[in-house]
Backbone bond lengths (Angstrom), bond angles and torsions (degrees), N, CA, C in turn:
res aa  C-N    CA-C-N  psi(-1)  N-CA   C-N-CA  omega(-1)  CA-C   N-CA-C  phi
1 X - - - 1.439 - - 1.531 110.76 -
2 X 1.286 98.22 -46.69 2.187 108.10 176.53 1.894 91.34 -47.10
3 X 1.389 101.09 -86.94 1.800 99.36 -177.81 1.000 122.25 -14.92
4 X 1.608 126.33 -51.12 1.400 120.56 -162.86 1.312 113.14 -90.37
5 X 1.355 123.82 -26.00 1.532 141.80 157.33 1.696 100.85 -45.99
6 X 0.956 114.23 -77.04 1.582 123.45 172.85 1.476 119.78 -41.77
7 X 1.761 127.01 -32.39 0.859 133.86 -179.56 1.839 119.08 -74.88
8 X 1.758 87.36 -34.67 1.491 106.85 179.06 1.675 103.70 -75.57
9 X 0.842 128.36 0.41 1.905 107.58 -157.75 1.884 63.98 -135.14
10 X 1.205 153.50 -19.99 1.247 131.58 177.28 1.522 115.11 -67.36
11 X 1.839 104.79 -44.56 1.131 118.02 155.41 1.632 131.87 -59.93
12 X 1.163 126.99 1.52 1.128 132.38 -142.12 2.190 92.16 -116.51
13 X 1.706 82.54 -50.64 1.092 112.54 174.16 1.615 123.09 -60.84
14 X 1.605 117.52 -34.18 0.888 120.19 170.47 1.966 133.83 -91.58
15 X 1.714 90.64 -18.53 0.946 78.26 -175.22 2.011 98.40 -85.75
16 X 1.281 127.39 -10.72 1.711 114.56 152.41 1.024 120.50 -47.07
17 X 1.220 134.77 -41.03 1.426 147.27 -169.91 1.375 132.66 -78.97
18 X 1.347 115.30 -18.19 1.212 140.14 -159.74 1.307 99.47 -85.42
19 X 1.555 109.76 -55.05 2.109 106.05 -155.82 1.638 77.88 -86.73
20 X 1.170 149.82 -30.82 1.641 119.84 -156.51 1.825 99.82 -101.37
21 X 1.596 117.78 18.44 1.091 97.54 155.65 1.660 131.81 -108.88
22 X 1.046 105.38 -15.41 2.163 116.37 143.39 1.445 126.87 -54.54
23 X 1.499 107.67 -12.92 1.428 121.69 -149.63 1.306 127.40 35.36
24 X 1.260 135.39 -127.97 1.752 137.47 176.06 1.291 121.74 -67.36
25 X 0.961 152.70 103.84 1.366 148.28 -150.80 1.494 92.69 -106.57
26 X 1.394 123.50 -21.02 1.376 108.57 -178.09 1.540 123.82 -122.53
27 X 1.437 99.62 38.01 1.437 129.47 162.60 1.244 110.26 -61.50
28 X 1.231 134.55 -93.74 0.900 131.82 153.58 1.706 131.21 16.50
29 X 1.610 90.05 -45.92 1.516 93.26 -167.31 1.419 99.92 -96.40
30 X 1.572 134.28 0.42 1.247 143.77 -153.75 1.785 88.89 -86.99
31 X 1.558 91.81 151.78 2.206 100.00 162.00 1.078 85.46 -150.22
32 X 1.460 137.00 141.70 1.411 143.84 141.05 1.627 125.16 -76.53
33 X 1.686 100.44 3.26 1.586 121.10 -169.67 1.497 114.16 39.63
34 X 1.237 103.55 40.79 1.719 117.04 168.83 1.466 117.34 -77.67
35 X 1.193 91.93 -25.64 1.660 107.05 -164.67 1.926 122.54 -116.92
36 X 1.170 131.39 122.54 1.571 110.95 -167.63 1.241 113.29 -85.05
37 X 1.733 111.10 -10.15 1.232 118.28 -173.54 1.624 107.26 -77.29
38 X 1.191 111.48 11.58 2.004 115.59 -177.09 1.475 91.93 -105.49
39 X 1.579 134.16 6.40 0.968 108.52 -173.43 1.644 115.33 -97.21
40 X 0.981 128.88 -15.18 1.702 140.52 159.04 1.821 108.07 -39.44
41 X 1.843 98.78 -41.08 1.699 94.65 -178.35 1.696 118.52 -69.31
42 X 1.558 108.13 9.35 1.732 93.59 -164.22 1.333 71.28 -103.54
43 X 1.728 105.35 173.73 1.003 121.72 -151.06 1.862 103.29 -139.13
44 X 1.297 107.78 102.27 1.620 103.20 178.60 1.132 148.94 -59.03
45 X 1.124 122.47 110.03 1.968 99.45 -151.71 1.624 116.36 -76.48
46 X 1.659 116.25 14.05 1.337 98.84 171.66 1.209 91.61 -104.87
47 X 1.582 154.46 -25.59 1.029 146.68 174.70 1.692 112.65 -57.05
48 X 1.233 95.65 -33.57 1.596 96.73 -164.79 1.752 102.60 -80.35
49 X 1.262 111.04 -41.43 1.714 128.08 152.70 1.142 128.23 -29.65
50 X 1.323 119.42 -60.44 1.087 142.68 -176.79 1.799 111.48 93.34
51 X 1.178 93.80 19.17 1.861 107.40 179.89 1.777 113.29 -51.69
52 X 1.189 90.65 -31.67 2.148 78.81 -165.72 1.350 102.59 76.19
53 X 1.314 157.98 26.46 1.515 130.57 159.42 1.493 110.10 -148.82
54 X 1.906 101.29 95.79 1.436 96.69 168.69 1.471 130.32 -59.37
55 X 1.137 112.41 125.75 1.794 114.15 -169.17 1.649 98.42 -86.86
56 X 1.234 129.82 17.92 1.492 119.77 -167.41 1.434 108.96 -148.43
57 X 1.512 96.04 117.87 1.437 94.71 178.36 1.377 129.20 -102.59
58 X 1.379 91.69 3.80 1.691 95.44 157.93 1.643 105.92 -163.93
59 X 1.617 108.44 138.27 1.663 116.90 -160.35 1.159 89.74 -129.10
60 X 1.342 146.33 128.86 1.866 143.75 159.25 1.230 105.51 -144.26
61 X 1.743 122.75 151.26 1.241 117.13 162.22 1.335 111.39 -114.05
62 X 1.157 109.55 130.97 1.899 99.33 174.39 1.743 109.96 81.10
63 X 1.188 110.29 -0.97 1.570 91.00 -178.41 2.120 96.78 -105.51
64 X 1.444 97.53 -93.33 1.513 91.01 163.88 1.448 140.00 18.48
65 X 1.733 98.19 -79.96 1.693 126.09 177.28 1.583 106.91 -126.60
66 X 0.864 126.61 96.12 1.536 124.46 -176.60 1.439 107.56 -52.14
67 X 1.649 120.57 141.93 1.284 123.07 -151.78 1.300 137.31 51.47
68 X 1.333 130.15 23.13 1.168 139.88 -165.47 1.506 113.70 -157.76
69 X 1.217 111.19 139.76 1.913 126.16 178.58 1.717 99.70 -83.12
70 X 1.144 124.81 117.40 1.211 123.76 -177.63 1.561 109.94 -113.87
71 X 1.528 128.75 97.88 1.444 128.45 164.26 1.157 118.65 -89.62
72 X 1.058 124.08 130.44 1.738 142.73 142.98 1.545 131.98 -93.06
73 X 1.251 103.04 114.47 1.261 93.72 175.50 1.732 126.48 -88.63
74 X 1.487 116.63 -164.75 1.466 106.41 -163.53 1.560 89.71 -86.95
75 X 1.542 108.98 169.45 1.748 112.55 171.54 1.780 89.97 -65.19
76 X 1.556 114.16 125.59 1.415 115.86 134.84 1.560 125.02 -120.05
77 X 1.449 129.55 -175.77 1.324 108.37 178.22 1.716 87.87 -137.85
78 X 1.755 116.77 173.27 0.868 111.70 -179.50 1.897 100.68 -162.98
79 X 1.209 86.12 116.75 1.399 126.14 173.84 1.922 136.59 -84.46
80 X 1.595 115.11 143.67 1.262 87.72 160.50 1.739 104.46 -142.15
């Protein structure tokens, strides 16, 4: 009964311990779009695709709207 008591609070112990010793793992993935120089890190999905057709005719961070990623896409229309 001691062991498994001990086993539980070892576990108990580790799993607190675990995420704050990597720290933020999704730092990295953070932009506050303060900056335009973060804009090279986004990632296009027809480039990344391999599609051929940019849908955006204009992409900026921080210049446009300060603090903010501003996309536009091209004029399309849609019909049925």
């Amino acid at each position: 009964m001691v062991i498994q008591r001990t086993i539980l609070l070892l576990m108990a112990a580790l799993a607190i311990a675990v995420p704050t010793l990597g720290g933020d793992d999704l730092v990295p993935l953070s932009d506050d779009f303060g900056d335009a120089a973060t804009l090279p890190q986004w990632k296009r999905v027809y480039a990344v695709e391999g599609w051929g057709a940019n849908q955006l005719e204009l992409q900026d961070v921080n210049a446009t709207q300060p603090g903010a990623m501003v996309m536009m896409p091209f004029t399309s229309t849609w019909y049925v």
